[in-house]
C-alpha positions in Angstrom: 0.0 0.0 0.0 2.7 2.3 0.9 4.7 1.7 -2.6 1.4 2.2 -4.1 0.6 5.7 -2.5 4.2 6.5 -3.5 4.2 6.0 -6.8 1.2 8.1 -7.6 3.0 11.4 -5.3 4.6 13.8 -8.0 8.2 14.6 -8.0 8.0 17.0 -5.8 6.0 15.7 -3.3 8.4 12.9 -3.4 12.0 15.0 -3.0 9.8 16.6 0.1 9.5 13.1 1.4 12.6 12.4 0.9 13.7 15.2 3.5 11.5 14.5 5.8 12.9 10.4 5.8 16.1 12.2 6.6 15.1 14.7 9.0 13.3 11.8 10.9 15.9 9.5 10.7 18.1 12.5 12.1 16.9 12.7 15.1 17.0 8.9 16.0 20.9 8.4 14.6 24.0 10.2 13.6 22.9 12.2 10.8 26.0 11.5 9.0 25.6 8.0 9.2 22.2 7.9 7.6 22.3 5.8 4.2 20.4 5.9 1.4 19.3 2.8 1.4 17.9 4.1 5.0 16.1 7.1 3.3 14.6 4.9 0.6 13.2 2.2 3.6 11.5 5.4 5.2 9.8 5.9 2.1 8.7 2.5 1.2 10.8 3.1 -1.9 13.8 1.4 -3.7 17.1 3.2 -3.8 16.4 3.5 -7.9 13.3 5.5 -7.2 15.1 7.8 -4.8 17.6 8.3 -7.0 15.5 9.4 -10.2 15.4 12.9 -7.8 18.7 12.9 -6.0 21.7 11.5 -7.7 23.3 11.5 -4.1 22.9 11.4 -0.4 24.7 15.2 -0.7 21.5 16.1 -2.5 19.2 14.9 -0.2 21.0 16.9 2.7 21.2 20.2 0.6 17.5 19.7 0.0 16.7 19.3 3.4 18.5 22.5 4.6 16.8 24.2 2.2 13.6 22.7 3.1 14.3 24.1 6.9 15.2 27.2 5.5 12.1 27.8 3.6 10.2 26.7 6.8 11.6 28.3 9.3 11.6 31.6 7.7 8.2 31.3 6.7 6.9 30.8 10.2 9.0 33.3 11.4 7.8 35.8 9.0 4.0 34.6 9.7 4.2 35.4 13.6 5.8 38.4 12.9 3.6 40.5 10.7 0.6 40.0 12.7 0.4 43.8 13.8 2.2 43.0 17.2 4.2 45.1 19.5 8.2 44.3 18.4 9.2 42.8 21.7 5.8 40.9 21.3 6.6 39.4 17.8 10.4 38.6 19.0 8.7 36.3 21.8 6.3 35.1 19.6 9.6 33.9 17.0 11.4 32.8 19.8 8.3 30.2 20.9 7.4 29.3 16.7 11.4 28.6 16.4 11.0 26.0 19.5 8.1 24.4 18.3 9.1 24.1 14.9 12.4 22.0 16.3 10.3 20.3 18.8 8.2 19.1 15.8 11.2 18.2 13.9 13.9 17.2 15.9 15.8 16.2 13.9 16.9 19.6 12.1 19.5 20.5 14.9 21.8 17.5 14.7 21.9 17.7 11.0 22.2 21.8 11.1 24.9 21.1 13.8 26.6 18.5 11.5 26.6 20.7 8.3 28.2 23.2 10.5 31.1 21.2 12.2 32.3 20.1 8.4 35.8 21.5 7.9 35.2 21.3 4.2 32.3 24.2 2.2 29.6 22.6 0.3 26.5 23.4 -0.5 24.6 22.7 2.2 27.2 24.3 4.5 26.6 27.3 2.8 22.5 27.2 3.3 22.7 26.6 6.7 25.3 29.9 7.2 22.4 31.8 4.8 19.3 31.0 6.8 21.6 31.6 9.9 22.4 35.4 8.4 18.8 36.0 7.2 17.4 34.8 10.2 19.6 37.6 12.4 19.0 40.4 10.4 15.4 39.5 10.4 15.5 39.7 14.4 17.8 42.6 14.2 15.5 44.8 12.2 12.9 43.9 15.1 14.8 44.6 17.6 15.5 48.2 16.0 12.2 48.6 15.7 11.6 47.9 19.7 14.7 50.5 20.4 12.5 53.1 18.1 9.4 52.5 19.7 10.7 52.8 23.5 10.3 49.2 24.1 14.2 47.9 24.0 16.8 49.9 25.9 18.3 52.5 23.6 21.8 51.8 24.4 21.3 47.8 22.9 23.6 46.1 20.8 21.3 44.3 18.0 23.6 42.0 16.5 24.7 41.0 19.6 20.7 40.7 21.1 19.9 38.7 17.7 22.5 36.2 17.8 21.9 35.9 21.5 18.2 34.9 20.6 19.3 32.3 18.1 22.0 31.0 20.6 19.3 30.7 23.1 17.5 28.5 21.3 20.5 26.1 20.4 21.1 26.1 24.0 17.5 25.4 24.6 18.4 22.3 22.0 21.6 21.4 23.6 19.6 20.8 26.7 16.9 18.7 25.5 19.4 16.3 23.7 21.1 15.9 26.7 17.8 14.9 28.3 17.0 12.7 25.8 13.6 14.6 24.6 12.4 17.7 23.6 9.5 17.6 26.3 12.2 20.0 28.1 12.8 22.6 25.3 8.9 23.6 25.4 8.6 23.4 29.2 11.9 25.6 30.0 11.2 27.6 26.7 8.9 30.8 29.1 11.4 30.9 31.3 14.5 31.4 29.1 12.7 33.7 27.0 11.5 36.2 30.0 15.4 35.9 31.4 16.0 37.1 27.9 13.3 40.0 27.2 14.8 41.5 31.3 17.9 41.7 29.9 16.5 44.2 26.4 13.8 45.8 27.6 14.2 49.5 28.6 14.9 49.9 32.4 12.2 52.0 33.8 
């Protein structure tokens, strides 16, 4: 049944299934150590049919980054334009980029892996892309909370943007340590208002 419902997906649909085989299969194993032959199982597929849309595993990965690009930004970009206060929308990217890991857990190993490679490839260089877009995305919001009288006037933006994103990969650290990601949502509130003390203007 499951080789029959994948034969009739499109080639796209089927290159999106093929990340998501990875991404699961990420977050139970050494992301480096997936196989093809691994992805293809997930999929109910032969290694032939995977390879009619990704001529390697390298393909597969460079996909997937740019399927977590795509994703990530896109949510981030949803919670943001929804008329909120800017210290409002940072809190409100800060909870949709722990949920979207939580969902997809994953995304971190392999985003950590593509960024411990001594060597540049392609996928290296998406995950170094999203990581720039995604700060200048926070630090436009983050100017916009200095203008407004929300953020102390006197804050460093790069610095408060990369300190969000680093919160959240220490948020990650912590729940692969603890073997789930039950941990990441519960501490999430709490990190998050240590955070927002530390930029808000002092009264």
């Amino acid at each position: 049944m499951k080789r029959e419902r994948a034969r009739r997906l499109s080639g796209e649909e089927r290159r999106v299934e093929a990340v998501e085989a990875l991404i699961g299969l990420a977050a139970d194993q050494d992301p480096g150590s997936v196989t093809t032959a691994e992805i293809a199982g997930r999929m109910g597929v032969t290694q032939g049919a995977l390879f009619r849309h990704f001529s390697t595993k390298g393909a597969v990965v460079e996909a997937a980054m740019r399927w977590v690009g795509e994703r990530l930004m896109a949510r981030v970009d949803r919670v943001a334009d929804k008329g909120i206060s800017p210290l409002a929308a940072l809190e409100a990217i800060f909870h949709a980029h722990v949920d979207f890991v939580s969902a997809h857990p994953g995304i971190p190993q392999m985003l950590f892996g593509e960024l411990q490679r001594s060597k540049e490839s392609p996928s290296r260089a998406l995950v170094r892309e999203m990581l720039s877009a995604y700060g200048q995305r926070l630090q436009r919001l983050l100017e916009e909370g200095k203008a407004v009288g929300e953020l102390d006037e006197a804050l460093d933006v790069r610095a408060a943007a990369g300190l969000l994103i680093g919160t959240v990969q220490g948020l990650v650290m912590q729940s692969l340590l603890a073997g789930g990601v039950r941990r990441m949502r519960r501490d999430a509130p709490g990190v998050f208002a240590i955070y927002k003390r530390g930029i808000r203007k002092k009264p």
